[in-house]
ZATINU-608100 format. One record per residue (C-alpha): x, y, z; residue number from 0; residue in one letter. Coordinates in Angstrom, 2 decimals. Last residue first. Example, Ala and Ser with C-alpha at 12.3 -4.5 7.8 and 13.67 -1.06 7.14 Angstrom:
BEGIN
<u=13.67	v=-1.06	w=7.14	num=1	residuo=S>
<u=12.30	v=-4.50	w=7.80	num=0	residuo=A>
//
This chain:
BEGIN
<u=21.38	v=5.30	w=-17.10	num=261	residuo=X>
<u=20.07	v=8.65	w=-16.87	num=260	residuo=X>
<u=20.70	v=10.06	w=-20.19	num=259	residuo=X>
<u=19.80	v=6.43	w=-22.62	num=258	residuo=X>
<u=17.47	v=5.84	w=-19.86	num=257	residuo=X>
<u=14.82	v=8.00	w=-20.23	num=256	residuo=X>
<u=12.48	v=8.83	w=-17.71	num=255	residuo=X>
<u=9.69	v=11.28	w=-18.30	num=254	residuo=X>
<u=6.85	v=9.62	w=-16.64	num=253	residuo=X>
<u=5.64	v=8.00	w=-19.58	num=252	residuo=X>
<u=8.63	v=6.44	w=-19.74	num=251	residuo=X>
<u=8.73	v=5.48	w=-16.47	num=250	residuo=X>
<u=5.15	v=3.90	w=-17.33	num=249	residuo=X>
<u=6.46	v=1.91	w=-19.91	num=248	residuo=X>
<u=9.04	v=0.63	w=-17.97	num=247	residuo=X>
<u=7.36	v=-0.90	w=-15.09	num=246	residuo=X>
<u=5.15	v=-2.25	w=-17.53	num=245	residuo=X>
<u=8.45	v=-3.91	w=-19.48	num=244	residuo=X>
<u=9.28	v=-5.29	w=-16.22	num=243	residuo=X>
<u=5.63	v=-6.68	w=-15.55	num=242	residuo=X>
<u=5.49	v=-8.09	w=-18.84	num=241	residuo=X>
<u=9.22	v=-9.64	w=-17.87	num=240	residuo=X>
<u=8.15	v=-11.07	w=-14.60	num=239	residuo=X>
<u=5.26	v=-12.83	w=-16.03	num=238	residuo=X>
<u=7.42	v=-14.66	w=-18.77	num=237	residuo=X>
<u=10.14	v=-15.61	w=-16.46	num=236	residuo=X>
<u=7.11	v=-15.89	w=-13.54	num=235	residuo=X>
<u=5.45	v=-19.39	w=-15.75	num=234	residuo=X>
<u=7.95	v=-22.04	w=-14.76	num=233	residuo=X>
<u=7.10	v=-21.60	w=-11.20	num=232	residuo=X>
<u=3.49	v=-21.61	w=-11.49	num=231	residuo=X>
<u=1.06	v=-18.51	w=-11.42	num=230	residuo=X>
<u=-2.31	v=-20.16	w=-12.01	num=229	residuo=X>
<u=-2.50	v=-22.65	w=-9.36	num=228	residuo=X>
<u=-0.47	v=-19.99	w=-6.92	num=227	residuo=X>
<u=-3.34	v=-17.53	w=-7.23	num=226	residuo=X>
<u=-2.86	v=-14.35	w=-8.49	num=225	residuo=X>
<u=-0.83	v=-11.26	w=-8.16	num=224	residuo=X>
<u=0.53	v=-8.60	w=-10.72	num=223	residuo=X>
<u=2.59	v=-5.85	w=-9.70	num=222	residuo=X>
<u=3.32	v=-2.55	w=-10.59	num=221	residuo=X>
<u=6.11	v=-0.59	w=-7.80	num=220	residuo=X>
<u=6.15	v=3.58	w=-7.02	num=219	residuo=X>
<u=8.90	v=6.28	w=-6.84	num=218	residuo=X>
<u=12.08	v=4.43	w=-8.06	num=217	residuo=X>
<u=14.22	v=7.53	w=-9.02	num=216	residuo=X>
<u=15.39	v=7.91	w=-12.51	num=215	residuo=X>
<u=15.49	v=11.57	w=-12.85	num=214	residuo=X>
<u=12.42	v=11.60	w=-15.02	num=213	residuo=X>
<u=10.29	v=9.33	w=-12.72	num=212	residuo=X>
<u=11.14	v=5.96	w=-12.04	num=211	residuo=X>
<u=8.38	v=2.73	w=-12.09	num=210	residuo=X>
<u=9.96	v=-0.42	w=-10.58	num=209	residuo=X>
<u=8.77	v=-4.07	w=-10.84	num=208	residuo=X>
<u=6.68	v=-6.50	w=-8.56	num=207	residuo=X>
<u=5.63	v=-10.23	w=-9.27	num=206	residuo=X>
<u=2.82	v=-11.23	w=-7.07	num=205	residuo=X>
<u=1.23	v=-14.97	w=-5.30	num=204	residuo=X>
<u=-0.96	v=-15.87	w=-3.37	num=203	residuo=X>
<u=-2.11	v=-19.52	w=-1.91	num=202	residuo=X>
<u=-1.62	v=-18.47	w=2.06	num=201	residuo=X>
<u=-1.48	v=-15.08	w=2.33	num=200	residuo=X>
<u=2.07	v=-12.38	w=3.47	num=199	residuo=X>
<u=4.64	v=-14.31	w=2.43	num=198	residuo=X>
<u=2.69	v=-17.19	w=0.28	num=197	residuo=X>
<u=4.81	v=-16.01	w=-2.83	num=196	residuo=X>
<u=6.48	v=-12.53	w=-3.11	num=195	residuo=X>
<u=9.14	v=-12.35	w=-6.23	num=194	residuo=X>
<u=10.60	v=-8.71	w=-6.74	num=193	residuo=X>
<u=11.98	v=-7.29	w=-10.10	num=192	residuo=X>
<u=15.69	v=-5.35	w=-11.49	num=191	residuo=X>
<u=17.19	v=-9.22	w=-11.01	num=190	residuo=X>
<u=20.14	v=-7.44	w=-8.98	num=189	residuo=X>
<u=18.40	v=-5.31	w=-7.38	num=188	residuo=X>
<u=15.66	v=-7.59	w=-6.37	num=187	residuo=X>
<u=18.54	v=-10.23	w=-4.99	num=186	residuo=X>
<u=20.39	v=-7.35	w=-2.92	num=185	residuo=X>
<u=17.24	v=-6.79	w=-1.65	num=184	residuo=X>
<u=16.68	v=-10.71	w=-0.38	num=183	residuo=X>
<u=20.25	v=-10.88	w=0.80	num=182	residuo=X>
<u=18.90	v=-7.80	w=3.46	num=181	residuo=X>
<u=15.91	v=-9.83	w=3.89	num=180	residuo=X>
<u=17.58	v=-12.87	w=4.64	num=179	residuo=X>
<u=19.89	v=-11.44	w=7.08	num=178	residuo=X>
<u=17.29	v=-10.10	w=9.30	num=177	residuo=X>
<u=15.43	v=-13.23	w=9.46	num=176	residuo=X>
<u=11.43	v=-13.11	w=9.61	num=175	residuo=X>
<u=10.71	v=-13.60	w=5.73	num=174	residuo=X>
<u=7.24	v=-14.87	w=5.49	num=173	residuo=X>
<u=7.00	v=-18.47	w=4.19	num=172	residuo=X>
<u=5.32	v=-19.89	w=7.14	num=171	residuo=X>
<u=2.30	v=-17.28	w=6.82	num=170	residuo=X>
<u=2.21	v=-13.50	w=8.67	num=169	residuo=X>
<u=5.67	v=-13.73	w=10.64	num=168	residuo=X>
<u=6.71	v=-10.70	w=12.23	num=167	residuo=X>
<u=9.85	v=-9.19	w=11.08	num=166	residuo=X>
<u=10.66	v=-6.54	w=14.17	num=165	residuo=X>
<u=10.98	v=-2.54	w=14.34	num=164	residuo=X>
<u=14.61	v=-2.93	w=14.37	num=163	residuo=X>
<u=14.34	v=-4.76	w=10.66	num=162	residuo=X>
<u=11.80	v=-2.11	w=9.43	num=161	residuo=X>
<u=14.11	v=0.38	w=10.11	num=160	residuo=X>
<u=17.16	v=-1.26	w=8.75	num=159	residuo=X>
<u=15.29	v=-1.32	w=5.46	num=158	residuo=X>
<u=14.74	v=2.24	w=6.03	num=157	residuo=X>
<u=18.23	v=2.79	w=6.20	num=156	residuo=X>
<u=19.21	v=1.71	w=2.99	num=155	residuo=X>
<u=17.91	v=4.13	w=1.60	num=154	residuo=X>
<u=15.03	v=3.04	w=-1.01	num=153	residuo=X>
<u=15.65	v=0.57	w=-4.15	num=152	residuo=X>
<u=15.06	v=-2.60	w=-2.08	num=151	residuo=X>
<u=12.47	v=-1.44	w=0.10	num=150	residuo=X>
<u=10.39	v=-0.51	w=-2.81	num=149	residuo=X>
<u=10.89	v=-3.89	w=-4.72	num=148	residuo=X>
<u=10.15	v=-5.98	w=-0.95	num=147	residuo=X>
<u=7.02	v=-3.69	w=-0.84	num=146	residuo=X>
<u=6.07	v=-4.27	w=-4.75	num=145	residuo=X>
<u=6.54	v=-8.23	w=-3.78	num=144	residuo=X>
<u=4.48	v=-8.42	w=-0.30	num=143	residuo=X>
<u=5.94	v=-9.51	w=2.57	num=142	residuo=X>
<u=8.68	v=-7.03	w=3.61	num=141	residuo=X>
<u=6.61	v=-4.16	w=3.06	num=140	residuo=X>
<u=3.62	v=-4.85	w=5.69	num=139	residuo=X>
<u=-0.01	v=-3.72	w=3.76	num=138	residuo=X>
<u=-1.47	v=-0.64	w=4.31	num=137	residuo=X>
<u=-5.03	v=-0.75	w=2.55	num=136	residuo=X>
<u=-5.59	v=2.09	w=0.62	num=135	residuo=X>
<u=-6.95	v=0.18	w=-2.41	num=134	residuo=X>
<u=-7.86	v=-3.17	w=-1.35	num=133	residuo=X>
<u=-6.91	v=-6.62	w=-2.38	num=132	residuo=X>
<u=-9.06	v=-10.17	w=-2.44	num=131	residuo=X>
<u=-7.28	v=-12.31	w=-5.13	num=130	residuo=X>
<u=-9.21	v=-13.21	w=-7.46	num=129	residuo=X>
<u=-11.67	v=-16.51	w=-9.12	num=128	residuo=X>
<u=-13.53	v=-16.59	w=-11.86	num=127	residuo=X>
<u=-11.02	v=-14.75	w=-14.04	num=126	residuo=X>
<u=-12.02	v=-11.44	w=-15.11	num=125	residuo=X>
<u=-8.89	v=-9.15	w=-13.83	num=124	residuo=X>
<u=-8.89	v=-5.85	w=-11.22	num=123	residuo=X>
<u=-7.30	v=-3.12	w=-12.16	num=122	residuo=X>
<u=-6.18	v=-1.67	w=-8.88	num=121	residuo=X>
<u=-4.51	v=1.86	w=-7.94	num=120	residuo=X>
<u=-3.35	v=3.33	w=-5.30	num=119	residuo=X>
<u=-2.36	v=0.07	w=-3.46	num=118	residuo=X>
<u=-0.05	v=1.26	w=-0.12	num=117	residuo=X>
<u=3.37	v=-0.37	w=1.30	num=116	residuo=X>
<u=4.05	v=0.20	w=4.62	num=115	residuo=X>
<u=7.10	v=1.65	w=6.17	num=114	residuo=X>
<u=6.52	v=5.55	w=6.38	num=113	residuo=X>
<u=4.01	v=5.53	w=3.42	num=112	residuo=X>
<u=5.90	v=3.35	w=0.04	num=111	residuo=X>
<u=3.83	v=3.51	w=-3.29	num=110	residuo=X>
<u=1.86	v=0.51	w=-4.93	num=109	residuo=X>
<u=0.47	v=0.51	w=-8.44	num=108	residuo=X>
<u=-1.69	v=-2.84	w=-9.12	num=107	residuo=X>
<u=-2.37	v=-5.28	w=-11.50	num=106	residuo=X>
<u=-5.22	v=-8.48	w=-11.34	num=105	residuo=X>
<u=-4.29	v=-11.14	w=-14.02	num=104	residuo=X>
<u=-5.02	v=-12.40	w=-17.16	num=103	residuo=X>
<u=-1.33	v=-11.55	w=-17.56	num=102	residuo=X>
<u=-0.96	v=-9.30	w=-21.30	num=101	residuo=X>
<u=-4.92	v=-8.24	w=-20.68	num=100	residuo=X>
<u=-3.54	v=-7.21	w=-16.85	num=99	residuo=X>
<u=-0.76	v=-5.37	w=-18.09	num=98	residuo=X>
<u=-2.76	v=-3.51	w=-20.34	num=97	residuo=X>
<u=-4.79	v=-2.04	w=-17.73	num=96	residuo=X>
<u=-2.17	v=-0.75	w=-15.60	num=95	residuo=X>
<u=-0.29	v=0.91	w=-18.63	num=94	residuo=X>
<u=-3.61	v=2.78	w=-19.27	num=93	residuo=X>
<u=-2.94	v=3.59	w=-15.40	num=92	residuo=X>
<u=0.89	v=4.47	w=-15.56	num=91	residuo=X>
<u=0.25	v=8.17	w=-16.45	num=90	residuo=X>
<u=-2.74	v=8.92	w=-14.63	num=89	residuo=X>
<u=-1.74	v=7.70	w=-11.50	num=88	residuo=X>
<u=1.98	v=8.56	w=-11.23	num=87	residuo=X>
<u=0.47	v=12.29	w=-11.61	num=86	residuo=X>
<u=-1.53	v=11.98	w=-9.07	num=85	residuo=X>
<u=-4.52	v=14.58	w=-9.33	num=84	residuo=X>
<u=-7.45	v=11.98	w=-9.93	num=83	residuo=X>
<u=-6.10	v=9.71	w=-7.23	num=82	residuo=X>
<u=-5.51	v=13.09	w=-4.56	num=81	residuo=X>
<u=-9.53	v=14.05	w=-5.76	num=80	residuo=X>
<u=-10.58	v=10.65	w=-5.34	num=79	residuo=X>
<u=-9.34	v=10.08	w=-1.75	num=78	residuo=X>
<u=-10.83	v=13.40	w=-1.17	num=77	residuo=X>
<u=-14.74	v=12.11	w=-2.20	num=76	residuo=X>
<u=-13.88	v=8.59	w=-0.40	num=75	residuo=X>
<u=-13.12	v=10.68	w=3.07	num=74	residuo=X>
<u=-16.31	v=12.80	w=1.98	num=73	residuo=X>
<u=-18.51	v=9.99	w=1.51	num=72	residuo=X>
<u=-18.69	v=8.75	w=5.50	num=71	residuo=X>
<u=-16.26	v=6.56	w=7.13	num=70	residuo=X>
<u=-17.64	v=4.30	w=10.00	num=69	residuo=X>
<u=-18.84	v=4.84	w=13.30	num=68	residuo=X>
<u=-20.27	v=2.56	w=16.15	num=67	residuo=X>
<u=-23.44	v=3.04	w=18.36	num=66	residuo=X>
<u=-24.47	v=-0.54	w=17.48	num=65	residuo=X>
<u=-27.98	v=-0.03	w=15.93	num=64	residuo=X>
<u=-27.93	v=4.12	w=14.66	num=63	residuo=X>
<u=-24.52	v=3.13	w=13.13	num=62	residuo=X>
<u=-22.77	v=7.04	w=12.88	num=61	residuo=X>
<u=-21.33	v=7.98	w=9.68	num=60	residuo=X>
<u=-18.35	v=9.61	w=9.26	num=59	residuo=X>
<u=-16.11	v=12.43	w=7.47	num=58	residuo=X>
<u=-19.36	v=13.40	w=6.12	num=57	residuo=X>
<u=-18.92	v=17.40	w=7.38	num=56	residuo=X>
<u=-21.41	v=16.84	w=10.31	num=55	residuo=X>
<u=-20.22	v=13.79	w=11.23	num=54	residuo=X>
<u=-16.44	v=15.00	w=11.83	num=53	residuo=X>
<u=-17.85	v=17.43	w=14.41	num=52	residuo=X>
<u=-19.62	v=14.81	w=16.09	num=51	residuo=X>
<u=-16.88	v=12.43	w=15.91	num=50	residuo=X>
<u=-15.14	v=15.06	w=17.63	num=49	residuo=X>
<u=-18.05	v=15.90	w=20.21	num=48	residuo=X>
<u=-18.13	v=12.05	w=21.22	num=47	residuo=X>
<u=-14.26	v=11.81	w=21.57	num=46	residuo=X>
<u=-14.71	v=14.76	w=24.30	num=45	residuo=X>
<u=-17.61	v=13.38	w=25.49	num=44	residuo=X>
<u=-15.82	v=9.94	w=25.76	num=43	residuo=X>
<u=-12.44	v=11.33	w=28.04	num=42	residuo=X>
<u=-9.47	v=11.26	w=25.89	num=41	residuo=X>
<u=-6.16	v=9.11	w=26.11	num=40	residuo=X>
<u=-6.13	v=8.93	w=22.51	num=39	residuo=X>
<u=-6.18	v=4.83	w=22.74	num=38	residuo=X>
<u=-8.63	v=4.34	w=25.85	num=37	residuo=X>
<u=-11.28	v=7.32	w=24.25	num=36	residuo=X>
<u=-11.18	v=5.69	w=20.39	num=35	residuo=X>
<u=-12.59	v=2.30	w=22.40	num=34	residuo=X>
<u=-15.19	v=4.30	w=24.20	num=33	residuo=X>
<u=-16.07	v=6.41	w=21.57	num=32	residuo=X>
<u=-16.87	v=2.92	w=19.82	num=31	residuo=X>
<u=-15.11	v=2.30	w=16.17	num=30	residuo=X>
<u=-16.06	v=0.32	w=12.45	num=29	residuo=X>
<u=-13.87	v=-0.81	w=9.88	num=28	residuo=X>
<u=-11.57	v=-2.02	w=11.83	num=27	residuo=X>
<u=-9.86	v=-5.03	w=9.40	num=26	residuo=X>
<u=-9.97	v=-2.71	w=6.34	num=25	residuo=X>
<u=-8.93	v=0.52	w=8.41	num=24	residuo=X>
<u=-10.21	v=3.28	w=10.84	num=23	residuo=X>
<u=-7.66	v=4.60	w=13.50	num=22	residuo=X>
<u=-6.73	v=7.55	w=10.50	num=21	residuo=X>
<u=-9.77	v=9.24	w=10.76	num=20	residuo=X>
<u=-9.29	v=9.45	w=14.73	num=19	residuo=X>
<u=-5.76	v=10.72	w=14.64	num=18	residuo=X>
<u=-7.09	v=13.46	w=12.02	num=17	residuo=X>
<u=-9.59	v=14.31	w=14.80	num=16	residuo=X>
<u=-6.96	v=14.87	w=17.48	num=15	residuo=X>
<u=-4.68	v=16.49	w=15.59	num=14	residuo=X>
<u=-7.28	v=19.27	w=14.79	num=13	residuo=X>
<u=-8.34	v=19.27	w=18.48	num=12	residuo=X>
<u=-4.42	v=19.81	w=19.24	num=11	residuo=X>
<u=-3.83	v=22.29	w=17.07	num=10	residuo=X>
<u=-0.27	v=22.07	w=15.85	num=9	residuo=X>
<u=1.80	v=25.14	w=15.17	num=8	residuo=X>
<u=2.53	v=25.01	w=19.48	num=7	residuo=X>
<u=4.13	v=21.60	w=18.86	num=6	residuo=X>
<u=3.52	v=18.77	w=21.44	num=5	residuo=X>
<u=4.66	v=15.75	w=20.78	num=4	residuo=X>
<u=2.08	v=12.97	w=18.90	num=3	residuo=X>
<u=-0.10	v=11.04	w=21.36	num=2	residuo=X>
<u=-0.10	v=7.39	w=20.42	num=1	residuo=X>
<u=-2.42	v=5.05	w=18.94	num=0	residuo=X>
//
């Protein structure tokens, strides 16, 4: 974690808290003052009378039998408030759902933050056995498929952004050559969908497509992922065209039309 420059609109107590919220995530779900002190560059009581602070509005929850915190109600209480209010959300979810009856298998909406990609929104499917995702989870855009769609209809700049910043190599199939991933998004624009399979977990694998708003601007990816046993090569024609005509459902319902926009 690093300290942000200073700005005399920004309070730095303020910044300081938000910095904490934000250290938490799916694979640290739990954080010591003393471990939150070394990465702000904080003494403890100062970390100790922020998370104190943050406790006392439900922000988080202190473990009385490891001295840890985790996120309280209110983080999950906001979280639903911005999911209730999205308007990407409510229009492409009943498309969300259908999806997974046409695929028997577990859809998602994904949006771009900085360079990650982000679920906000999962419909999970019945079959015995899933695919472990999670909804706010930030998830490296170059190995999944609705992060490789994103990338691919974004500036071109950001893809040379996540290039510079490195192309680490999460499974033996991940993408870590510069040259390939620019070829790879001149492949998704081409096919108008994005292919991810074993690039990010072992046995996985997701078929991405593009949702536009009105003026025809790719502003969030649906996928569908599953196992590789039950998406086979000669099934993703089929797959990837449900998960087209999803994508274009939802634009629709968005307000695109492509007869004027093209």
């Amino acid at each position: 974690m690093t300290r942000k420059k200073s700005n005399p609109q920004i309070l730095s107590s303020v910044s300081y808290a938000l910095q904490i919220l934000n250290s938490f995530s799916t694979f640290e779900p739990t954080q010591k003052v003393s471990d939150l002190a070394n990465s702000l560059g904080l003494a403890k009581s100062t970390v100790s009378r922020l998370l104190s602070t943050l406790a006392s509005e439900g922000f988080v929850i202190k473990d009385k039998n490891t001295g840890g915190y985790k996120l309280g109600l209110s983080v999950l209480t906001l979280g639903g408030i911005v999911t209730n209010h999205l308007e990407i959300h409510k229009e492409a979810a009943p498309v969300l759902y259908k999806l997974v009856n046409d695929t028997k298998e577990t859809a998602h909406l994904s949006v771009l933050d900085e360079l990650d990609t982000i679920y906000i929104h999962k419909e999970e499917c019945n079959q015995p056995v899933r695919i472990l995702t999670h909804l706010g989870r930030r998830n490296p855009s170059y190995c999944t498929s609705s992060g490789k769609l994103l990338l691919a209809f974004s500036d071109e700049s950001l893809v040379e952004e996540v290039i510079r910043r490195g192309l680490k190599a999460y499974t033996s199939k991940s993408i870590t050559d510069p040259d390939q991933l620019r070829a790879e998004m001149d492949n998704i624009r081409k096919m108008g969908y994005a292919i991810s399979t074993e690039e990010l977990t072992q046995g996985t694998r997701s078929v991405a497509a593009p949702i536009r708003d009105y003026t025809g601007k790719v502003v969030c990816a649906i996928n569908v992922v599953g196992p590789l046993q039950r998406m086979k090569d000669y099934q993703i024609p089929a797959i990837a065209k449900k998960v087209i005509n999803a994508g274009i459902e939802a634009s629709e319902r968005m307000g695109y039309d492509k007869r004027f926009l093209g």
